[in-house]
C-alpha positions, 0 to 999 in steps of 0.5 A, a space after each residue: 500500500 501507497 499513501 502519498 502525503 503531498 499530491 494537489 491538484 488545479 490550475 498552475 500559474 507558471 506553466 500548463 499542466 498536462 494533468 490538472 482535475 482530481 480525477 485525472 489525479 486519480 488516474 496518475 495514482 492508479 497508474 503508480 500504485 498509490 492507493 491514497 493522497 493527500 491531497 489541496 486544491 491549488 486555488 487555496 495556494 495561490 489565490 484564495 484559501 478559503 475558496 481553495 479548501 472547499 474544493 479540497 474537500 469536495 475533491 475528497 467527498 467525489 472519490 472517497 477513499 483515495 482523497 485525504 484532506 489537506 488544508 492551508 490558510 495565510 493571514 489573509 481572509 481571517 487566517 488564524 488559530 481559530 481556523 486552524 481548529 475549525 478546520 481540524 473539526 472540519 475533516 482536514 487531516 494534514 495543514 500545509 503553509 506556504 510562507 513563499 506564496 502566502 507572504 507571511 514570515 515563520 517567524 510572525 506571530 501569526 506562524 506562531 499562533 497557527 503552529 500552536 493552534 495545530 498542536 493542541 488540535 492534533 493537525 500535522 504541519 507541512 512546509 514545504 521549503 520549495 512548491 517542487 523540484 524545478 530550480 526557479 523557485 527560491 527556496 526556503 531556508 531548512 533552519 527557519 522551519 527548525 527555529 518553528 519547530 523547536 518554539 513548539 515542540 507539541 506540534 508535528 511538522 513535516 518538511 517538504 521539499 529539500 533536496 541533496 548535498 547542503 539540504 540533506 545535511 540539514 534535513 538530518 540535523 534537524 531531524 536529530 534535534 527536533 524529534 517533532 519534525 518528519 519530511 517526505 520524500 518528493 524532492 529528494 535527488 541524492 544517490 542513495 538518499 533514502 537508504 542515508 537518510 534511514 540510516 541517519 534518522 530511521 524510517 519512523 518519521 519519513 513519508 513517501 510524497 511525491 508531488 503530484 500533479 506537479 511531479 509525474 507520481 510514478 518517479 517517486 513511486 521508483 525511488 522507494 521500490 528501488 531504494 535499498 531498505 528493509 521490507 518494514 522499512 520500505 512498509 513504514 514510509 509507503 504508507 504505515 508512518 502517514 497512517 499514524 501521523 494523520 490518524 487514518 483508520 486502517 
Protein backbone atom coordinates (compact mmCIF):
# COMPACT_ATOMS: atom_id res chain seq x y z
CA UNK A 1 0.00 0.00 0.00
CA UNK A 2 0.92 3.54 -1.24
CA UNK A 3 -0.13 6.73 0.85
CA UNK A 4 1.17 9.84 -0.66
CA UNK A 5 1.50 12.76 1.70
CA UNK A 6 1.94 15.70 -0.93
CA UNK A 7 -0.30 15.48 -4.31
CA UNK A 8 -2.55 18.70 -5.15
CA UNK A 9 -4.38 19.39 -7.84
CA UNK A 10 -5.91 22.58 -10.28
CA UNK A 11 -4.53 25.34 -12.22
CA UNK A 12 -0.91 26.20 -12.28
CA UNK A 13 0.22 29.84 -12.93
CA UNK A 14 3.69 29.29 -14.25
CA UNK A 15 3.08 26.54 -16.98
CA UNK A 16 0.28 24.31 -18.41
CA UNK A 17 -0.02 21.25 -16.91
CA UNK A 18 -0.86 18.09 -18.51
CA UNK A 19 -2.88 16.91 -15.58
CA UNK A 20 -4.98 19.06 -13.69
CA UNK A 21 -8.58 17.74 -12.05
CA UNK A 22 -8.84 15.42 -9.22
CA UNK A 23 -9.95 12.59 -11.46
CA UNK A 24 -7.00 12.96 -13.78
CA UNK A 25 -5.26 12.75 -10.14
CA UNK A 26 -6.75 9.59 -9.61
CA UNK A 27 -5.50 8.22 -12.88
CA UNK A 28 -1.69 9.11 -12.35
CA UNK A 29 -2.17 7.08 -8.59
CA UNK A 30 -3.70 4.14 -10.23
CA UNK A 31 -1.28 4.02 -12.50
CA UNK A 32 1.90 4.33 -9.77
CA UNK A 33 0.06 2.06 -7.30
CA UNK A 34 -0.78 4.67 -4.91
CA UNK A 35 -3.91 3.93 -3.21
CA UNK A 36 -4.33 7.01 -1.18
CA UNK A 37 -3.22 11.04 -1.11
CA UNK A 38 -3.39 13.67 0.49
CA UNK A 39 -4.09 15.98 -1.35
CA UNK A 40 -5.05 20.54 -1.71
CA UNK A 41 -6.59 22.34 -4.41
CA UNK A 42 -4.00 24.53 -5.89
CA UNK A 43 -6.51 27.53 -5.92
CA UNK A 44 -6.23 27.60 -1.87
CA UNK A 45 -2.25 28.01 -2.69
CA UNK A 46 -2.09 30.57 -4.82
CA UNK A 47 -5.40 32.82 -4.99
CA UNK A 48 -7.96 32.48 -2.25
CA UNK A 49 -7.61 29.51 0.89
CA UNK A 50 -10.82 29.62 1.88
CA UNK A 51 -12.31 29.04 -1.72
CA UNK A 52 -9.49 26.87 -2.24
CA UNK A 53 -10.25 24.24 0.80
CA UNK A 54 -13.88 23.61 -0.05
CA UNK A 55 -12.58 22.48 -3.29
CA UNK A 56 -10.43 20.37 -1.47
CA UNK A 57 -12.84 18.97 0.20
CA UNK A 58 -15.27 18.42 -2.47
CA UNK A 59 -12.42 16.58 -4.35
CA UNK A 60 -12.23 14.17 -1.06
CA UNK A 61 -16.27 13.54 -0.92
CA UNK A 62 -16.19 12.97 -5.00
CA UNK A 63 -13.70 9.82 -4.87
CA UNK A 64 -13.98 8.69 -1.29
CA UNK A 65 -11.25 6.65 -0.11
CA UNK A 66 -8.43 7.73 -2.25
CA UNK A 67 -8.61 11.51 -1.23
CA UNK A 68 -7.25 12.77 2.46
CA UNK A 69 -7.97 16.46 3.01
CA UNK A 70 -5.03 18.90 3.35
CA UNK A 71 -5.79 22.30 4.03
CA UNK A 72 -3.91 25.52 4.10
CA UNK A 73 -4.60 29.31 5.32
CA UNK A 74 -2.45 32.83 5.22
CA UNK A 75 -3.16 36.00 7.36
CA UNK A 76 -5.27 36.81 4.75
CA UNK A 77 -9.04 36.09 4.61
CA UNK A 78 -9.29 35.86 8.54
CA UNK A 79 -6.31 33.15 8.84
CA UNK A 80 -5.51 32.32 12.42
CA UNK A 81 -5.81 29.83 15.48
CA UNK A 82 -9.35 29.65 15.48
CA UNK A 83 -9.49 28.35 11.52
CA UNK A 84 -6.82 26.03 12.23
CA UNK A 85 -9.41 24.46 14.65
CA UNK A 86 -12.30 24.60 12.73
CA UNK A 87 -10.54 23.00 10.30
CA UNK A 88 -9.12 20.01 12.41
CA UNK A 89 -13.09 19.61 13.18
CA UNK A 90 -13.98 20.19 9.55
CA UNK A 91 -12.28 16.63 8.34
CA UNK A 92 -8.82 18.09 7.50
CA UNK A 93 -6.01 15.98 8.06
CA UNK A 94 -2.96 17.47 7.03
CA UNK A 95 -2.07 21.62 7.40
CA UNK A 96 0.04 22.72 4.56
CA UNK A 97 1.84 26.73 4.79
CA UNK A 98 3.43 28.40 2.36
CA UNK A 99 5.45 31.50 3.57
CA UNK A 100 6.97 31.83 -0.06
CA UNK A 101 3.45 32.20 -1.70
CA UNK A 102 1.27 33.17 1.07
CA UNK A 103 3.73 36.07 2.10
CA UNK A 104 3.82 35.55 5.79
CA UNK A 105 7.07 35.23 7.52
CA UNK A 106 7.74 31.66 10.05
CA UNK A 107 8.74 33.95 12.41
CA UNK A 108 5.41 36.30 12.56
CA UNK A 109 3.15 35.96 15.29
CA UNK A 110 0.50 34.54 13.00
CA UNK A 111 3.00 31.25 12.26
CA UNK A 112 3.20 31.20 15.98
CA UNK A 113 -0.47 31.44 16.55
CA UNK A 114 -1.07 28.77 13.80
CA UNK A 115 1.59 26.15 14.89
CA UNK A 116 0.33 26.20 18.30
CA UNK A 117 -3.31 26.07 17.37
CA UNK A 118 -2.32 22.99 15.07
CA UNK A 119 -0.53 21.25 18.06
CA UNK A 120 -3.43 21.47 20.64
CA UNK A 121 -5.51 20.01 17.69
CA UNK A 122 -3.55 17.46 16.62
CA UNK A 123 -3.17 18.58 12.65
CA UNK A 124 0.19 17.98 11.50
CA UNK A 125 2.30 20.85 9.94
CA UNK A 126 3.75 20.55 6.40
CA UNK A 127 6.17 23.11 4.88
CA UNK A 128 7.47 22.91 2.24
CA UNK A 129 10.93 24.75 1.55
CA UNK A 130 10.24 24.75 -2.39
CA UNK A 131 6.05 24.07 -4.19
CA UNK A 132 8.55 21.39 -6.38
CA UNK A 133 11.52 20.33 -7.65
CA UNK A 134 12.11 22.85 -10.53
CA UNK A 135 15.31 25.43 -9.63
CA UNK A 136 13.38 28.61 -10.44
CA UNK A 137 11.60 28.84 -7.14
CA UNK A 138 13.71 30.48 -4.12
CA UNK A 139 13.94 28.04 -1.56
CA UNK A 140 13.35 28.40 1.92
CA UNK A 141 15.79 28.10 4.37
CA UNK A 142 15.56 24.42 6.43
CA UNK A 143 16.62 26.44 9.60
CA UNK A 144 13.66 28.88 9.88
CA UNK A 145 11.36 25.78 9.59
CA UNK A 146 13.59 24.38 12.61
CA UNK A 147 13.51 27.89 14.71
CA UNK A 148 9.27 27.00 14.19
CA UNK A 149 9.76 23.62 15.32
CA UNK A 150 11.90 24.00 18.43
CA UNK A 151 9.17 27.13 19.98
CA UNK A 152 6.55 24.40 19.69
CA UNK A 153 7.61 21.15 20.41
CA UNK A 154 3.99 19.84 20.72
CA UNK A 155 3.24 20.25 17.18
CA UNK A 156 4.30 17.79 14.21
CA UNK A 157 5.93 19.35 11.40
CA UNK A 158 6.97 17.74 8.06
CA UNK A 159 9.48 19.25 6.00
CA UNK A 160 8.85 19.19 2.32
CA UNK A 161 10.96 19.90 -0.43
CA UNK A 162 14.90 19.52 0.41
CA UNK A 163 16.69 18.03 -1.86
CA UNK A 164 20.77 16.87 -1.86
CA UNK A 165 24.09 17.78 -0.70
CA UNK A 166 23.90 21.19 1.80
CA UNK A 167 19.85 20.19 2.11
CA UNK A 168 20.25 16.94 3.06
CA UNK A 169 22.80 17.71 5.82
CA UNK A 170 20.44 19.97 7.04
CA UNK A 171 17.46 17.59 6.96
CA UNK A 172 19.20 15.40 9.00
CA UNK A 173 20.46 17.51 11.65
CA UNK A 174 17.31 18.99 12.49
CA UNK A 175 15.63 15.83 12.31
CA UNK A 176 18.45 14.54 15.16
CA UNK A 177 17.39 17.57 17.30
CA UNK A 178 13.88 18.07 16.54
CA UNK A 179 12.09 14.99 17.43
CA UNK A 180 8.51 16.57 16.23
CA UNK A 181 9.95 17.29 12.77
CA UNK A 182 9.14 14.30 9.98
CA UNK A 183 9.96 15.04 5.86
CA UNK A 184 8.96 13.30 2.77
CA UNK A 185 10.47 12.28 0.04
CA UNK A 186 9.04 14.41 -3.25
CA UNK A 187 12.22 16.35 -3.97
CA UNK A 188 14.83 14.37 -2.62
CA UNK A 189 17.54 13.53 -5.62
CA UNK A 190 20.68 12.10 -3.96
CA UNK A 191 22.19 8.93 -4.80
CA UNK A 192 21.05 6.71 -2.25
CA UNK A 193 19.47 9.17 -0.27
CA UNK A 194 16.64 7.42 1.01
CA UNK A 195 18.69 4.40 2.23
CA UNK A 196 21.08 7.87 4.05
CA UNK A 197 18.74 9.02 5.45
CA UNK A 198 17.41 5.98 7.45
CA UNK A 199 20.42 5.05 8.36
CA UNK A 200 20.67 8.55 9.99
CA UNK A 201 17.23 9.04 11.48
CA UNK A 202 15.14 5.96 10.80
CA UNK A 203 12.29 5.04 8.94
CA UNK A 204 9.67 6.24 11.66
CA UNK A 205 9.28 9.74 10.58
CA UNK A 206 9.98 9.54 6.51
CA UNK A 207 6.85 9.74 4.44
CA UNK A 208 6.62 8.70 0.86
CA UNK A 209 5.40 12.21 -1.37
CA UNK A 210 5.52 12.88 -4.46
CA UNK A 211 4.25 15.82 -5.88
CA UNK A 212 1.67 15.26 -7.99
CA UNK A 213 0.35 16.64 -10.01
CA UNK A 214 3.23 18.76 -10.27
CA UNK A 215 5.63 15.60 -10.46
CA UNK A 216 4.70 12.92 -12.55
CA UNK A 217 3.71 10.38 -9.13
CA UNK A 218 5.43 7.15 -10.69
CA UNK A 219 9.43 8.80 -10.27
CA UNK A 220 8.97 8.90 -6.78
CA UNK A 221 6.96 5.60 -6.75
CA UNK A 222 10.57 4.01 -8.15
CA UNK A 223 12.58 5.73 -5.72
CA UNK A 224 11.01 3.62 -2.83
CA UNK A 225 10.64 0.33 -4.98
CA UNK A 226 14.25 0.68 -5.69
CA UNK A 227 15.79 2.49 -2.58
CA UNK A 228 18.00 -0.10 -0.73
CA UNK A 229 15.98 -0.69 2.67
CA UNK A 230 14.21 -3.32 4.66
CA UNK A 231 10.58 -4.51 3.60
CA UNK A 232 9.42 -2.97 7.38
CA UNK A 233 11.44 -0.07 6.41
CA UNK A 234 10.27 0.41 2.72
CA UNK A 235 6.45 -0.69 4.82
CA UNK A 236 6.89 2.28 7.07
CA UNK A 237 7.44 5.17 4.50
CA UNK A 238 4.99 3.62 1.77
CA UNK A 239 2.09 4.03 4.00
CA UNK A 240 2.41 3.00 7.62
CA UNK A 241 4.21 6.38 9.03
CA UNK A 242 1.36 8.66 7.28
CA UNK A 243 -1.18 6.46 8.67
CA UNK A 244 -0.14 7.01 12.33
CA UNK A 245 0.81 10.59 11.96
CA UNK A 246 -2.80 11.61 10.32
CA UNK A 247 -4.82 9.01 12.29
CA UNK A 248 -6.18 7.22 9.42
CA UNK A 249 -8.36 4.21 10.40
CA UNK A 250 -6.86 1.09 8.86
Amino acid sequence: MRIDINACFGHWPYWDLPHKTPAELVGLMDRAGIDRAAVMSLRAMLVDWRAGNEETLAAAKAHPGRFIPAATLSPFLGGGGDEVRRLAGGGFRLLRLYPQFQSFSLESDFADEVAAAAGESGLPVMIPTRPMMNWRFKTLAIETVGALAVRHPKTTFVLSGPNYLAEFQAVVRLMRKAPNVWCETTCFQGFGALRRLVEDVGADRILFGTGAVLHYPACNAAKLDRADLTEPQRTAIASANAGRLMRLEG
